[in-house]
PyMOL commands that place a pseudoatom at each C-alpha (Angstrom):
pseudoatom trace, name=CA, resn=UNK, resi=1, chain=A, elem=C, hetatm=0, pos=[56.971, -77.543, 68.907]
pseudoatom trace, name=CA, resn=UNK, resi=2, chain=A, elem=C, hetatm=0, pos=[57.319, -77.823, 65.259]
pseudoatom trace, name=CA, resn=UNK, resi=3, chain=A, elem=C, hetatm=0, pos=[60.670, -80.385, 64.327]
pseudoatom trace, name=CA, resn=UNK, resi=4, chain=A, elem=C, hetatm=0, pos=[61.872, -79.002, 60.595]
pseudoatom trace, name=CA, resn=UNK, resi=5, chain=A, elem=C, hetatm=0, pos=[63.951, -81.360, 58.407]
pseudoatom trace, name=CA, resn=UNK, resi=6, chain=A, elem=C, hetatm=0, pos=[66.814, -80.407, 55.606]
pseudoatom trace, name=CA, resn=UNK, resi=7, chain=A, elem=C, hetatm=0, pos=[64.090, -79.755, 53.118]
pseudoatom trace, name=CA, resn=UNK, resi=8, chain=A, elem=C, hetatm=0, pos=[65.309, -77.102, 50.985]
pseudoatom trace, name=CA, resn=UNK, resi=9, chain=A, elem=C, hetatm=0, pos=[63.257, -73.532, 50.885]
pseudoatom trace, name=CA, resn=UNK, resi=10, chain=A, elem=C, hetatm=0, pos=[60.502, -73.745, 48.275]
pseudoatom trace, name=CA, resn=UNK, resi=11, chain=A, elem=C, hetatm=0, pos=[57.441, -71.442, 47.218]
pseudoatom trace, name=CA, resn=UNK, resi=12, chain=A, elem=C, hetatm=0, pos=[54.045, -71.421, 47.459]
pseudoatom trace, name=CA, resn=UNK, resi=13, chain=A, elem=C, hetatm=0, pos=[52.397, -73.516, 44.376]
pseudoatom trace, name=CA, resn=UNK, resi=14, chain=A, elem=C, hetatm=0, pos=[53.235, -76.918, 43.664]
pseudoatom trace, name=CA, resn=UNK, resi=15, chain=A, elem=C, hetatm=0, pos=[51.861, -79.673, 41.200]
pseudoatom trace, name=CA, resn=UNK, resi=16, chain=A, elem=C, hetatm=0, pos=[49.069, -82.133, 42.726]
pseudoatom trace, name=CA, resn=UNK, resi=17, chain=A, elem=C, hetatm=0, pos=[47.166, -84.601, 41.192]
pseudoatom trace, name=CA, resn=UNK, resi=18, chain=A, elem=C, hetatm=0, pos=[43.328, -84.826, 41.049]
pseudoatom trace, name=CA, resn=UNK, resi=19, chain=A, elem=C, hetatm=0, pos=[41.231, -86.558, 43.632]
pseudoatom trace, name=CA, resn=UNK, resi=20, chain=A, elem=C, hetatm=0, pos=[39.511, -86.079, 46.797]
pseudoatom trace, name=CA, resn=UNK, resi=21, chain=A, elem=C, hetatm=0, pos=[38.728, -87.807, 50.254]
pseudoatom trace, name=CA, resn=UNK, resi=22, chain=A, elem=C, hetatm=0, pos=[35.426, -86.785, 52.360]
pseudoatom trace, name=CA, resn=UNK, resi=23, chain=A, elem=C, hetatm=0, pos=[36.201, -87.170, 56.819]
pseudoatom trace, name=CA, resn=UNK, resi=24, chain=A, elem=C, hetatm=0, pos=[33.392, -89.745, 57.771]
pseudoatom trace, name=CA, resn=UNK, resi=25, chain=A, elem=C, hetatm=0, pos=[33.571, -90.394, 61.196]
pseudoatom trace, name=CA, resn=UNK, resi=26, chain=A, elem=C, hetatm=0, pos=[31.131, -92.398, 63.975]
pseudoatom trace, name=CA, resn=UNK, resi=27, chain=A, elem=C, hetatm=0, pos=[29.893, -89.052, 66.141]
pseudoatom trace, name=CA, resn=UNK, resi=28, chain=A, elem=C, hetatm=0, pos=[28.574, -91.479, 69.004]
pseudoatom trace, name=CA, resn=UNK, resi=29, chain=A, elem=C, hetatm=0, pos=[31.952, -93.161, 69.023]
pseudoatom trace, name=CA, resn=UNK, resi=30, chain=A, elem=C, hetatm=0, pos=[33.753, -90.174, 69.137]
pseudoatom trace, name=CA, resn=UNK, resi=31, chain=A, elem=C, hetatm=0, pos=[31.335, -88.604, 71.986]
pseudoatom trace, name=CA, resn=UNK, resi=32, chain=A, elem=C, hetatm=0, pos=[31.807, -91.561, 74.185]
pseudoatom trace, name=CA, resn=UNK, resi=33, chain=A, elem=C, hetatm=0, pos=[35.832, -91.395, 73.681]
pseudoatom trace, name=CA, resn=UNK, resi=34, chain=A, elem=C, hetatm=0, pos=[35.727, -87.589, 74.544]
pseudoatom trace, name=CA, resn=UNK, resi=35, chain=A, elem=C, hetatm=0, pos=[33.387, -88.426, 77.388]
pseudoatom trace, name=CA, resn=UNK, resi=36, chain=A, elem=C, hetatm=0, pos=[35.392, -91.051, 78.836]
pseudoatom trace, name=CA, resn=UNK, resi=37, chain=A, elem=C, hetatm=0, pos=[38.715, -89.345, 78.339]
pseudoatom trace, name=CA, resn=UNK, resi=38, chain=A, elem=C, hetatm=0, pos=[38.094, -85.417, 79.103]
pseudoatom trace, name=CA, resn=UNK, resi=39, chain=A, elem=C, hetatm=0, pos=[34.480, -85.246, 80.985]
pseudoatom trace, name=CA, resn=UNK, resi=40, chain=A, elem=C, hetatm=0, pos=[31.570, -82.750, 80.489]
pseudoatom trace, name=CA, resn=UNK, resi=41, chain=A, elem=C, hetatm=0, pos=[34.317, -80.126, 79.338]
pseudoatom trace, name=CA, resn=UNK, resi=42, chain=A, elem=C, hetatm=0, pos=[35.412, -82.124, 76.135]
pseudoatom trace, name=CA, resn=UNK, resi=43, chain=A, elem=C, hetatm=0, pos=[31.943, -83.590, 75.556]
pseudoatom trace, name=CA, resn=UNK, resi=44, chain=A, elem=C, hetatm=0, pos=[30.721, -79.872, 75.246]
pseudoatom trace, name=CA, resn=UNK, resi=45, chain=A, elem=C, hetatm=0, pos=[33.732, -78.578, 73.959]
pseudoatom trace, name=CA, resn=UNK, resi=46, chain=A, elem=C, hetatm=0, pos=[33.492, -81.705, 70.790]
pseudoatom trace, name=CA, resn=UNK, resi=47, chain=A, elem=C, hetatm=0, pos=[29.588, -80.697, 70.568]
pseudoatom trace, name=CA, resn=UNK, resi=48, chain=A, elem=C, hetatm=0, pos=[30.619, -77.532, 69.803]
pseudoatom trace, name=CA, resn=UNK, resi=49, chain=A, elem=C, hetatm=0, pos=[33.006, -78.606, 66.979]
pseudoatom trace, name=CA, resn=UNK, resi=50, chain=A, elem=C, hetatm=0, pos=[29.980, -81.151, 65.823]
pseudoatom trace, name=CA, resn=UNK, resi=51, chain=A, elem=C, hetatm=0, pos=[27.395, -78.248, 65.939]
pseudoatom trace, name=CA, resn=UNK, resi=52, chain=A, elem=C, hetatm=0, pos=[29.710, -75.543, 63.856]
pseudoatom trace, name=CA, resn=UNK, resi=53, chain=A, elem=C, hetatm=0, pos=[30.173, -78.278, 61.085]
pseudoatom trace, name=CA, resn=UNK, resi=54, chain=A, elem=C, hetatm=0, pos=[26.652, -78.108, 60.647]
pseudoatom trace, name=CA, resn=UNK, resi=55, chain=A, elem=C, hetatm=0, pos=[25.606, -74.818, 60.900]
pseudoatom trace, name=CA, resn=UNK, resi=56, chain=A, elem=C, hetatm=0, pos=[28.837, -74.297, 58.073]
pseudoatom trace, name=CA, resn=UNK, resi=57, chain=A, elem=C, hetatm=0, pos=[27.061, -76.995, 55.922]
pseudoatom trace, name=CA, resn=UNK, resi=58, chain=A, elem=C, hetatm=0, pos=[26.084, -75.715, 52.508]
pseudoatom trace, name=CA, resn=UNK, resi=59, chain=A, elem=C, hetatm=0, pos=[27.250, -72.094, 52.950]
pseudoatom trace, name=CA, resn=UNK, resi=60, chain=A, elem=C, hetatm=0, pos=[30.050, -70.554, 50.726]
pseudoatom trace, name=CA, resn=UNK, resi=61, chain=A, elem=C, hetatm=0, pos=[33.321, -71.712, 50.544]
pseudoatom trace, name=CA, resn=UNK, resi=62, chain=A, elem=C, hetatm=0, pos=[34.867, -68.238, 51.606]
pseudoatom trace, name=CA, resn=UNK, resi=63, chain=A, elem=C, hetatm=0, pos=[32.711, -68.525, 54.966]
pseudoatom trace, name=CA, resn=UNK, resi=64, chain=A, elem=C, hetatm=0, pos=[33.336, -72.277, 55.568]
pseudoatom trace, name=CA, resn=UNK, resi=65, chain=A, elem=C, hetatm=0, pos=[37.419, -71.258, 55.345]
pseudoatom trace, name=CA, resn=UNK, resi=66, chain=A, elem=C, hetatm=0, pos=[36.535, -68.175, 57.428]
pseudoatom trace, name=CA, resn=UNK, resi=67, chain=A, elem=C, hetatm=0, pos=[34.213, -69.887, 60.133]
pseudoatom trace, name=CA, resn=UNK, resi=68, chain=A, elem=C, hetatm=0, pos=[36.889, -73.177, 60.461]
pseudoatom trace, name=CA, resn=UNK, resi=69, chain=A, elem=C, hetatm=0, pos=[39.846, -70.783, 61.008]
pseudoatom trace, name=CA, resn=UNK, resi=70, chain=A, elem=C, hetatm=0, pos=[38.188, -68.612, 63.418]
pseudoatom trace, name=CA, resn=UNK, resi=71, chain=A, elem=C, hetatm=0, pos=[36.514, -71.565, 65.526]
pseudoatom trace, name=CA, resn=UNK, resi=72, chain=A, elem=C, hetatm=0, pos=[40.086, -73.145, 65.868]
pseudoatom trace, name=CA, resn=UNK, resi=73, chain=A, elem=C, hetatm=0, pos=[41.570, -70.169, 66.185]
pseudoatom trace, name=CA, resn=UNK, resi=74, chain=A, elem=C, hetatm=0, pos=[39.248, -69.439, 69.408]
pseudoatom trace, name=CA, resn=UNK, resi=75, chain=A, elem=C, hetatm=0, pos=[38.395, -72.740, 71.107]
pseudoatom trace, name=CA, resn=UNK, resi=76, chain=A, elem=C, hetatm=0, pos=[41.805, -73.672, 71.504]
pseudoatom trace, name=CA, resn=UNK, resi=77, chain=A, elem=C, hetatm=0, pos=[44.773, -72.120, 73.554]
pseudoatom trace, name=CA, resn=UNK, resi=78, chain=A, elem=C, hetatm=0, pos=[48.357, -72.018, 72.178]
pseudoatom trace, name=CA, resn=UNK, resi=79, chain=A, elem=C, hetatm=0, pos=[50.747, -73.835, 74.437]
pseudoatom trace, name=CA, resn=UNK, resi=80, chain=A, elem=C, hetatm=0, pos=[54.604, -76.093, 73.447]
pseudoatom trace, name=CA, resn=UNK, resi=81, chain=A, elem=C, hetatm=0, pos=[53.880, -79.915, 73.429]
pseudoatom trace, name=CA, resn=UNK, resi=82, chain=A, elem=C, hetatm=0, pos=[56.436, -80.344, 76.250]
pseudoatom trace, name=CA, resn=UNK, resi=83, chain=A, elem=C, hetatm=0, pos=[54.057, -78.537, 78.310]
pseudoatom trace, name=CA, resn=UNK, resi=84, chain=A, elem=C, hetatm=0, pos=[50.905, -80.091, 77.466]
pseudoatom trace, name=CA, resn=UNK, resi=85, chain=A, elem=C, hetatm=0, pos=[52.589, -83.718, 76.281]
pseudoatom trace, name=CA, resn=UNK, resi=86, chain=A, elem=C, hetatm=0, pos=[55.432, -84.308, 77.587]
pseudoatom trace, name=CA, resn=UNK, resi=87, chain=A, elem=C, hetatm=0, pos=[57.171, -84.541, 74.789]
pseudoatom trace, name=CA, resn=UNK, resi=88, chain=A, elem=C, hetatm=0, pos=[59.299, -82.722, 72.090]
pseudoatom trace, name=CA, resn=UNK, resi=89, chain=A, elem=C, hetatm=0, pos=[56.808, -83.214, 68.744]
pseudoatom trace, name=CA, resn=UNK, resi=90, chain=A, elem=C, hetatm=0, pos=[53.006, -84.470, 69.407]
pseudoatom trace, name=CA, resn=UNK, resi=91, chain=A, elem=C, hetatm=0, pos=[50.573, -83.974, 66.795]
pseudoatom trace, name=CA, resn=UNK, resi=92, chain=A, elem=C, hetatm=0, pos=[47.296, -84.222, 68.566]
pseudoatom trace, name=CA, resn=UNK, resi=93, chain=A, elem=C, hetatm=0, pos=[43.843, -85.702, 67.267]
pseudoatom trace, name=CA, resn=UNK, resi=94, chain=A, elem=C, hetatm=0, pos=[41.356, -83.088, 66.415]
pseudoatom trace, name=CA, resn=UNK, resi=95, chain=A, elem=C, hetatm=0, pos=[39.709, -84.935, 69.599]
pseudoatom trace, name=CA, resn=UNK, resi=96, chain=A, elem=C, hetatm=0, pos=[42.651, -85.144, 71.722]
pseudoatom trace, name=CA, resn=UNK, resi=97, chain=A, elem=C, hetatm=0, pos=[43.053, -80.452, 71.043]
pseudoatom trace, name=CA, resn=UNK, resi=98, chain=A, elem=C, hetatm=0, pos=[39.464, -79.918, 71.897]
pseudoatom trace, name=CA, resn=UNK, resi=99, chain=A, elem=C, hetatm=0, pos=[39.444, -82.346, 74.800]
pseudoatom trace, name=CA, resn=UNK, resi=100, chain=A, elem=C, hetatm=0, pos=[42.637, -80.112, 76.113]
pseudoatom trace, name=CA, resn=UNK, resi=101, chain=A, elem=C, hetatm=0, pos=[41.320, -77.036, 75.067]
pseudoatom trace, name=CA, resn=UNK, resi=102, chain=A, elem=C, hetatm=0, pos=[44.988, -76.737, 73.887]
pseudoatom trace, name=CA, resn=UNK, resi=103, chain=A, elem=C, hetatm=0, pos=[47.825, -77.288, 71.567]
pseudoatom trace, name=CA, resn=UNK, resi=104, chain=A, elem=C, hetatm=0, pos=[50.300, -75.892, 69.462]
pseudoatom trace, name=CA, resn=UNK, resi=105, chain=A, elem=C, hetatm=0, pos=[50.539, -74.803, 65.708]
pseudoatom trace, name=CA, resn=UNK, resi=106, chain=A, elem=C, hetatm=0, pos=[50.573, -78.040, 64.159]
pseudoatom trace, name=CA, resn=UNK, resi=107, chain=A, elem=C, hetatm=0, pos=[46.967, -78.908, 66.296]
pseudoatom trace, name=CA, resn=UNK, resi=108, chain=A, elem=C, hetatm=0, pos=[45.686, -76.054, 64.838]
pseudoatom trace, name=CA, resn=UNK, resi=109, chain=A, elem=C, hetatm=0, pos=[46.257, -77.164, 61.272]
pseudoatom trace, name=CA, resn=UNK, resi=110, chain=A, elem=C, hetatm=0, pos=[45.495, -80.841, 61.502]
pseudoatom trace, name=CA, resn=UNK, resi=111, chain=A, elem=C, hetatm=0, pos=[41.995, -79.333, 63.220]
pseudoatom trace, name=CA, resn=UNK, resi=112, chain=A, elem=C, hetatm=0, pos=[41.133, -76.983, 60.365]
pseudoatom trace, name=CA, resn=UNK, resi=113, chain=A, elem=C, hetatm=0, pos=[42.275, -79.347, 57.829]
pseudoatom trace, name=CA, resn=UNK, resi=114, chain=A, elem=C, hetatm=0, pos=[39.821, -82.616, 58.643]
pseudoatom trace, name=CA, resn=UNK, resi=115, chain=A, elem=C, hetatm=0, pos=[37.236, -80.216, 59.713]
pseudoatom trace, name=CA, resn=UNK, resi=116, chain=A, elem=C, hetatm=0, pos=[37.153, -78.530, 55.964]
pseudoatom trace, name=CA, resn=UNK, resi=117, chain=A, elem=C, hetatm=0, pos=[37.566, -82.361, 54.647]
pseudoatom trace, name=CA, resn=UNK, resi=118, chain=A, elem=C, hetatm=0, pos=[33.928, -82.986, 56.746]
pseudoatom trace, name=CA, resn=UNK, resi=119, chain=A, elem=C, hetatm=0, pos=[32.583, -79.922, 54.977]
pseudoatom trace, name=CA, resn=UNK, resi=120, chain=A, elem=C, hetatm=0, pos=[33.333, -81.642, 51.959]
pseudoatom trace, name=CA, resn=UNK, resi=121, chain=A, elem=C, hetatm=0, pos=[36.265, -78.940, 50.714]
pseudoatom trace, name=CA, resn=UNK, resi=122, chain=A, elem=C, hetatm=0, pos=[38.050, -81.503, 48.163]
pseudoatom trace, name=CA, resn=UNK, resi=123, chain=A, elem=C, hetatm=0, pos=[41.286, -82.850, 49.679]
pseudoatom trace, name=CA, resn=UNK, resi=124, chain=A, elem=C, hetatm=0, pos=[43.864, -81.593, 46.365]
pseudoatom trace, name=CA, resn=UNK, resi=125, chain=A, elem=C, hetatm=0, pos=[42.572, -77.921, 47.628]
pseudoatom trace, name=CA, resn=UNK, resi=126, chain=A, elem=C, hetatm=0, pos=[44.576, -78.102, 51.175]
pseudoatom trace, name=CA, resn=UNK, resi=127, chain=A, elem=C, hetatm=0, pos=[47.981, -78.442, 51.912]
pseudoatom trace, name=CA, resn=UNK, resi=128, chain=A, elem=C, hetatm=0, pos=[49.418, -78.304, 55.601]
pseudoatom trace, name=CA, resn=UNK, resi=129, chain=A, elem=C, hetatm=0, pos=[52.469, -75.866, 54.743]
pseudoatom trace, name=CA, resn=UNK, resi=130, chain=A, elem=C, hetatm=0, pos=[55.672, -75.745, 56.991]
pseudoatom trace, name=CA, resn=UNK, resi=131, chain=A, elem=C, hetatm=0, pos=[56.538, -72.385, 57.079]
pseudoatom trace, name=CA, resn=UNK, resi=132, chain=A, elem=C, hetatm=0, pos=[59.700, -70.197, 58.728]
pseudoatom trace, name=CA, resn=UNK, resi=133, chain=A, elem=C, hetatm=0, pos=[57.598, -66.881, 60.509]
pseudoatom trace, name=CA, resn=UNK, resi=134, chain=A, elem=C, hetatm=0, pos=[59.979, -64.120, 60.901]
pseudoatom trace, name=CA, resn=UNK, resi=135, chain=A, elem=C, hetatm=0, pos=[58.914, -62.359, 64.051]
pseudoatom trace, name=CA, resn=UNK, resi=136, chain=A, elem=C, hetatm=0, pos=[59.835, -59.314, 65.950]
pseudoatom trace, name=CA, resn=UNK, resi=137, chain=A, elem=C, hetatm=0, pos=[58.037, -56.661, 62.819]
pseudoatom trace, name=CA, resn=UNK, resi=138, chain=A, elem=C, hetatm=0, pos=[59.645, -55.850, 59.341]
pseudoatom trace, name=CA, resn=UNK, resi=139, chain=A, elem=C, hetatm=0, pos=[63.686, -56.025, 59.317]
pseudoatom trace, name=CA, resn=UNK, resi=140, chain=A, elem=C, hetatm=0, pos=[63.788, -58.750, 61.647]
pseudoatom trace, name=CA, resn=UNK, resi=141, chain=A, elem=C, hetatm=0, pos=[66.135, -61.942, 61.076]
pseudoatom trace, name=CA, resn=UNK, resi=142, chain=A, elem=C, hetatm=0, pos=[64.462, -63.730, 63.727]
pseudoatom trace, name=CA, resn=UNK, resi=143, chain=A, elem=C, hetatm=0, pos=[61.994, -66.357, 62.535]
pseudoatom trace, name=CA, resn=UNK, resi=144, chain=A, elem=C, hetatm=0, pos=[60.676, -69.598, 64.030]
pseudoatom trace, name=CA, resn=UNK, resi=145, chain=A, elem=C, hetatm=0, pos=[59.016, -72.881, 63.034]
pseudoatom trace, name=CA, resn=UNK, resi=146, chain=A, elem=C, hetatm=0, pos=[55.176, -72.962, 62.279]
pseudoatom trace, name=CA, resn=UNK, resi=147, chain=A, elem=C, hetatm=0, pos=[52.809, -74.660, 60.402]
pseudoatom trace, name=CA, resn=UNK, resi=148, chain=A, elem=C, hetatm=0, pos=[49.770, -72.982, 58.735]
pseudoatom trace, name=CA, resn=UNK, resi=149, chain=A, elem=C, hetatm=0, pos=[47.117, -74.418, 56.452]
pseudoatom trace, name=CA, resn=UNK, resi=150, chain=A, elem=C, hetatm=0, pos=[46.822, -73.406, 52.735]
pseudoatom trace, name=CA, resn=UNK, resi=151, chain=A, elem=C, hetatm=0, pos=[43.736, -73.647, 50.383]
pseudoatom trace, name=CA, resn=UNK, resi=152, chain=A, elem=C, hetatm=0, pos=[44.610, -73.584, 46.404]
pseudoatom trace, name=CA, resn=UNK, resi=153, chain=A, elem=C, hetatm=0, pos=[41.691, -72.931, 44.535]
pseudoatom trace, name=CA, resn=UNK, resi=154, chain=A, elem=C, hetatm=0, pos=[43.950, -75.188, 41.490]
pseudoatom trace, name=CA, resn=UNK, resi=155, chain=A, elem=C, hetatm=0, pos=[46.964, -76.768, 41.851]
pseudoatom trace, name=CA, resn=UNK, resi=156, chain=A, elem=C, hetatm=0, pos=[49.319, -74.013, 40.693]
pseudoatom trace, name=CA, resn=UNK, resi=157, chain=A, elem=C, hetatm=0, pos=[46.978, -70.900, 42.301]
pseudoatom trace, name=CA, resn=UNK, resi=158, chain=A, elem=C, hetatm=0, pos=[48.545, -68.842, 45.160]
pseudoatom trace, name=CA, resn=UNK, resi=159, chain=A, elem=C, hetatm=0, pos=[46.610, -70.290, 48.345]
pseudoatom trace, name=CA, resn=UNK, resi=160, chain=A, elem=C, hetatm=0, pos=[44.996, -68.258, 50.892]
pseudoatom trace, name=CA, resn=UNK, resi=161, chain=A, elem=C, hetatm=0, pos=[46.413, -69.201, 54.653]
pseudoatom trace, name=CA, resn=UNK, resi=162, chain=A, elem=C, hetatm=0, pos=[44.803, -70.391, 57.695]
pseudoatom trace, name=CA, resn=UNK, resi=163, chain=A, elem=C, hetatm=0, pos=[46.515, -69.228, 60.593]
pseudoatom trace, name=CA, resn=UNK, resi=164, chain=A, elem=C, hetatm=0, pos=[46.866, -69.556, 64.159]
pseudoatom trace, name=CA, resn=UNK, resi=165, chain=A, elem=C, hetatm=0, pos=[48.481, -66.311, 64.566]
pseudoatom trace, name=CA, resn=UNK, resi=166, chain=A, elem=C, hetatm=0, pos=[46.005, -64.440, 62.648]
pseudoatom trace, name=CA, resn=UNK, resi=167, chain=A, elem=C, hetatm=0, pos=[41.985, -64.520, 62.672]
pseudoatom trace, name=CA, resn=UNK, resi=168, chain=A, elem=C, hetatm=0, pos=[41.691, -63.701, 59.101]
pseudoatom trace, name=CA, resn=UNK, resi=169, chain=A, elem=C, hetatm=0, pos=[42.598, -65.382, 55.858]
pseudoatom trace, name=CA, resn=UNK, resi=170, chain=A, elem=C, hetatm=0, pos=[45.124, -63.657, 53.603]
pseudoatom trace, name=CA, resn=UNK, resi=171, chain=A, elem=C, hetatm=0, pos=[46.629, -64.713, 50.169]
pseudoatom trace, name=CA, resn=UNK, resi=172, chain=A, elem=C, hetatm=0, pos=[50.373, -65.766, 50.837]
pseudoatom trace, name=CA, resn=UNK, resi=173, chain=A, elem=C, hetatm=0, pos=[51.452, -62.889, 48.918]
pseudoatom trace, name=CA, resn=UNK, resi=174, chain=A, elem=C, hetatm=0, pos=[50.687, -60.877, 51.532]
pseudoatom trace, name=CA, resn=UNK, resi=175, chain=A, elem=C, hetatm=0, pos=[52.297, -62.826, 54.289]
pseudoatom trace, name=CA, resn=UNK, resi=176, chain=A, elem=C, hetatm=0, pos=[55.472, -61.418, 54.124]
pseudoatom trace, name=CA, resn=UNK, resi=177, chain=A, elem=C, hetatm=0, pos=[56.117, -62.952, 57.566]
pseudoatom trace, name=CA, resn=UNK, resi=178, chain=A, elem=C, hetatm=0, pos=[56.303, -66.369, 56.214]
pseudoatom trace, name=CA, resn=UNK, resi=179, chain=A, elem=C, hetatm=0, pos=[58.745, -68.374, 53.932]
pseudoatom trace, name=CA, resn=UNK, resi=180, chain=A, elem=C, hetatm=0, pos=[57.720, -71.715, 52.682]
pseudoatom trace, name=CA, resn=UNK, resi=181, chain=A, elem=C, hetatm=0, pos=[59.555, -74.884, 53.379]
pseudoatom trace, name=CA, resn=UNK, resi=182, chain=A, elem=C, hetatm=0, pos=[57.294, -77.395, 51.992]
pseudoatom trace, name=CA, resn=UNK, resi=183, chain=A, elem=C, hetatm=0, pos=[53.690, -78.563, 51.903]
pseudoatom trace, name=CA, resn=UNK, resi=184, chain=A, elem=C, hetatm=0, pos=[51.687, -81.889, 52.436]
pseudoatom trace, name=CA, resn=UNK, resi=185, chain=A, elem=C, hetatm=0, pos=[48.639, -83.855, 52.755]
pseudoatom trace, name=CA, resn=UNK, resi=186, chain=A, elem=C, hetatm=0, pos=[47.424, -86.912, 52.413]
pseudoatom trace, name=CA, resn=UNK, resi=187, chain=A, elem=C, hetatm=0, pos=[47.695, -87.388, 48.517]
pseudoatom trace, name=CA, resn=UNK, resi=188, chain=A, elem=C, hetatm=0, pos=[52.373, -86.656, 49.439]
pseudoatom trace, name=CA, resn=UNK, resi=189, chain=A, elem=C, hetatm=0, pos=[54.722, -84.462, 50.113]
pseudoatom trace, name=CA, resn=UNK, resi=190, chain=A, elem=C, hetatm=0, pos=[55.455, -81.574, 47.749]
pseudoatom trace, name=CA, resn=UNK, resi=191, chain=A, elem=C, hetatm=0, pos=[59.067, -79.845, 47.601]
pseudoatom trace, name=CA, resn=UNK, resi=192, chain=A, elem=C, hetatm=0, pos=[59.967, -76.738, 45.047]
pseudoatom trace, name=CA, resn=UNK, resi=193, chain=A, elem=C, hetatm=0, pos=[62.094, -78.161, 42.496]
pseudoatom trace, name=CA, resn=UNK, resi=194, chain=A, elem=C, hetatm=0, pos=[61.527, -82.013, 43.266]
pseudoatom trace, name=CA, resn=UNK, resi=195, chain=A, elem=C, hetatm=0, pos=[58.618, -84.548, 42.405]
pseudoatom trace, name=CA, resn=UNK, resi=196, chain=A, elem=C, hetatm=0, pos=[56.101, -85.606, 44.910]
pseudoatom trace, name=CA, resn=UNK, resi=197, chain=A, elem=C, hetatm=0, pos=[57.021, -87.734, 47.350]
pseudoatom trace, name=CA, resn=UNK, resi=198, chain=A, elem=C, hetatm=0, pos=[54.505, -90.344, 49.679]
pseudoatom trace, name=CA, resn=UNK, resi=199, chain=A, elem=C, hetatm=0, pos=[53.345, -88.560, 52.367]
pseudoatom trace, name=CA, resn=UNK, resi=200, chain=A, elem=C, hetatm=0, pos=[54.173, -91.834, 54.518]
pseudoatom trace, name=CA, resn=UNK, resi=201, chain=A, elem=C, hetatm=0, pos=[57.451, -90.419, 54.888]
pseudoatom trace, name=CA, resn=UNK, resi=202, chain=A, elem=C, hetatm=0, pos=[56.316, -88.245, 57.607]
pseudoatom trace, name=CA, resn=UNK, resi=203, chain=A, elem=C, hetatm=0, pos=[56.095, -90.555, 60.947]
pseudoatom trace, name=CA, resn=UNK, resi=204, chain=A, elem=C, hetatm=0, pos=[54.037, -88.403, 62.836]
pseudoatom trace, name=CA, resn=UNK, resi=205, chain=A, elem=C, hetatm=0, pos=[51.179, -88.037, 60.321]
pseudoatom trace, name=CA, resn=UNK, resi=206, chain=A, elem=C, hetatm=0, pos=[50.295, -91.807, 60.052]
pseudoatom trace, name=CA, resn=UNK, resi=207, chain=A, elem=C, hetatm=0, pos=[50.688, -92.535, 63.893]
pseudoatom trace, name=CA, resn=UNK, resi=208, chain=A, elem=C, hetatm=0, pos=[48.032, -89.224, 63.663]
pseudoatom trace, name=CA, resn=UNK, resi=209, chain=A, elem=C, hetatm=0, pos=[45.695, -91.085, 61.529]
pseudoatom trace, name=CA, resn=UNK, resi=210, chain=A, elem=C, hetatm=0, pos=[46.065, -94.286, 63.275]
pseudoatom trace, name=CA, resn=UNK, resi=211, chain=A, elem=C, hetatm=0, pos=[45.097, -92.607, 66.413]
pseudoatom trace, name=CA, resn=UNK, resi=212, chain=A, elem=C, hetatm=0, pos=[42.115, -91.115, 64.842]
pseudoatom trace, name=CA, resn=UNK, resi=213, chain=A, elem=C, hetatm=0, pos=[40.472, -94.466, 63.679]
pseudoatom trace, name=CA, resn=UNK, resi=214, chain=A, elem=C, hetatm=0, pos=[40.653, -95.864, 66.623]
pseudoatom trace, name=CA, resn=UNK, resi=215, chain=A, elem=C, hetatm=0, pos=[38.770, -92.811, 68.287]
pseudoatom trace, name=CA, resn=UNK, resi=216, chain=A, elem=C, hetatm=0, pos=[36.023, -92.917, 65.838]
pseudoatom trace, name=CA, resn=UNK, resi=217, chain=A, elem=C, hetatm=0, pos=[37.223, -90.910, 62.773]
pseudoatom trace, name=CA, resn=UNK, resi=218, chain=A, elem=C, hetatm=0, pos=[37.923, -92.880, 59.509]
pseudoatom trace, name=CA, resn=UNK, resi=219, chain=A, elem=C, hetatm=0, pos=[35.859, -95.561, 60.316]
for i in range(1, 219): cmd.bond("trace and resi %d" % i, "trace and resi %d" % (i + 1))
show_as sticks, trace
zoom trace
């Protein structure tokens, strides 16, 4: 379940400073965690995840944004956090979704995002995008919370989207299904019509990355 706030609607490109961050993280850490936690099934399903990051090493960008969407997109099941968690709003550790096998939209994202970080995609490229999705086809009015994952080639450039929904990567012009609330990652929080705002505003994102470290990412 994706929790919106009163941010107002915005549009696609925002302003972002330069700089980047690389995903370093201790693999034999994180095997023993999954081990320990989820068994053979999350120990295979995180050597998968380990063994796609390499094969994706040094190959375009266009098939490193391809191959990360489509990997996500098929090792892990959609299902509500209440169902898997417990709870109303749980944003789940890349190792926490693959241990599960499952997750919901905003698992999907935080999964693509670090793993395009690992491949070395600079971090001022992605932005983890709260969207409304209309559903129900063309001429519908009824929409519902998601998250998707946008890459901007520059700062102001019309991003293509990752999606959980879809298996293929589209420019957001041609998402007509999806309305832009507003954007993040780790650099802050970017609004239409407002300047940037720190990114530790959003709860959920540094009790995310607090999690990670202690699993073995961001060592």
């Amino acid at each position: 379940m994706l929790v919106l706030g009163s941010a107002a609607l915005g549009v696609w490109a925002f302003k972002d400073g330069p700089g980047a961050i690389a995903l370093d993280f201790d693999a034999t850490r994180l095997q023993q965690t999954m081990q320990s936690r989820y068994g053979a099934a999350g120990a295979k399903a995180l050597s998968e995840w380990l063994a796609m990051l390499q094969a994706q090493q040094g190959k375009a960008l266009q098939q490193q944004l391809s191959g990360i969407n489509e990997f996500w997109n098929r090792a892990v099941v959609h299902t509500e956090d209440a169902v898997l968690w417990s709870q109303p709003d749980y944003w789940a550790t890349p190792l926490e979704t693959l241990g599960k096998g499952a997750g919901d939209c905003e698992d999907f994202v935080v999964g693509k995002y670090f793993s395009l970080l690992r491949l070395g995609v600079p971090l001022e490229k992605l932005r983890l995008i709260y969207v409304r999705a209309r559903m129900g086809g063309v001429g519908s009015t009824q929409s519902i919370a998601h998250m998707v994952l946008g890459y901007y080639e520059t700062p102001v450039a019309e991003p293509l989207v990752l999606d959980s929904m879809v298996n293929f990567l589209l420019p957001a012009s041609q998402r007509k299904d999806l309305t832009p609330v507003f954007s993040f990652n780790a650099q802050g929080v970017y609004v239409a019509g407002a300047q940037p705002s720190s990114v530790d505003r959003i709860t959920r994102w540094r009790d995310l990355l607090v999690r990670m470290k202690q699993e073995g990412f961001l060592p």
